[in-house]
N, C-alpha and C positions, 0 to 999 in steps of 0.2 A: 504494500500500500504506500509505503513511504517513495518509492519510485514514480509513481503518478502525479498530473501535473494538478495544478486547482481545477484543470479544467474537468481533468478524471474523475478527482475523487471530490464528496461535499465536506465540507469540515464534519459532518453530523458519523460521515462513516468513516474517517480518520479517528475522529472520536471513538467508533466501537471498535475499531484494530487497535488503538491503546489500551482500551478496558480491557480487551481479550487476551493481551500478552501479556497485559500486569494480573490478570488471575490465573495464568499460568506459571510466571513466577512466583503468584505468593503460594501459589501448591512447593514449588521445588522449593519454597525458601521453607516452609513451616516442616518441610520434609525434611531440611537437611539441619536446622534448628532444633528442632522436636527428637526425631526420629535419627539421626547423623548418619543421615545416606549417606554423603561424600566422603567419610570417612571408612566406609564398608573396603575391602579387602578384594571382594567378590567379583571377578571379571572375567570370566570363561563361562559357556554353553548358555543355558537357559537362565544361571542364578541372576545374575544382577535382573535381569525383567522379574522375576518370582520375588525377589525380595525389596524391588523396587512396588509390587504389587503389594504388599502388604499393611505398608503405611499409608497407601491411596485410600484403600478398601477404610481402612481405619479413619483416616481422617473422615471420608463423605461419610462413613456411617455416623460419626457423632456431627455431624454438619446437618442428615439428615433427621436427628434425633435431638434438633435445636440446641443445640454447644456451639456456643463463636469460639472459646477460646478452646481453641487446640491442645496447647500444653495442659492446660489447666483440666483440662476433660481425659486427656487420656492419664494424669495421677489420676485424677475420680475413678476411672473404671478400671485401674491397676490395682487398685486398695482393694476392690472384694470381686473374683473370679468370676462369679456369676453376671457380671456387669455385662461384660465385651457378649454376651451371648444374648444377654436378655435385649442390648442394643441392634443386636442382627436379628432380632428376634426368630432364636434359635430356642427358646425356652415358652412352656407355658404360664 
C-alpha cells in the first residue's frame, strides 16, 4: 500500500493497512513479551510453526473470553489448571 500514489490509495485505506500491520505486531510483540518466542531455540521441521501455534491459540482464547491484558490473564489461568480448559471450553 505504501507504494501507491494519493491517487491509488484514499487516506481512509492507508489508514486500514496501518491498523492491520500494527495488530499484527502487537500479536508478535505480546508473543514475544509474554510468551519469549524469540528466545525459543526451536528451528528445524515443523517445531517452530507448532510452538509458535501455541501462544496464538492462547492469546485469542482469552481475547475471546474478554481479557485485554494478556500477561495479566495468562498468570490468572496458570494459578489453577482447570482454567486454560474451562476457557476452551473443554470442560462442563
Amino acid at each position: 500500500m505504501a507504494s501507491h500514489t494519493p491517487e491509488q490509495a484514499t487516506p481512509a485505506q492507508i489508514a486500514a493497512f496501518n491498523q492491520g500491520h500494527w495488530a499484527i505486531e502487537s500479536l508478535h510483540w505480546i508473543g514475544d513479551t509474554c510468551y519469549r518466542e524469540d528466545a525459543s531455540r526451536v528451528r528445524t521441521r515443523n517445531g517452530p510453526r507448532v510452538l509458535a501455534s501455541m501462544p496464538n491459540l492462547a492469546i485469542n482464547a482469552l481475547r475471546l473470553a474478554g481479557r485485554c491484558d494478556i500477561t495479566e490473564a495468562t498468570r490468572w489461568a496458570s494459578r489453577n489448571m482447570t482454567r486454560p480448559f474451562t476457557i476452551l471450553g473443554l470442560t462442563s
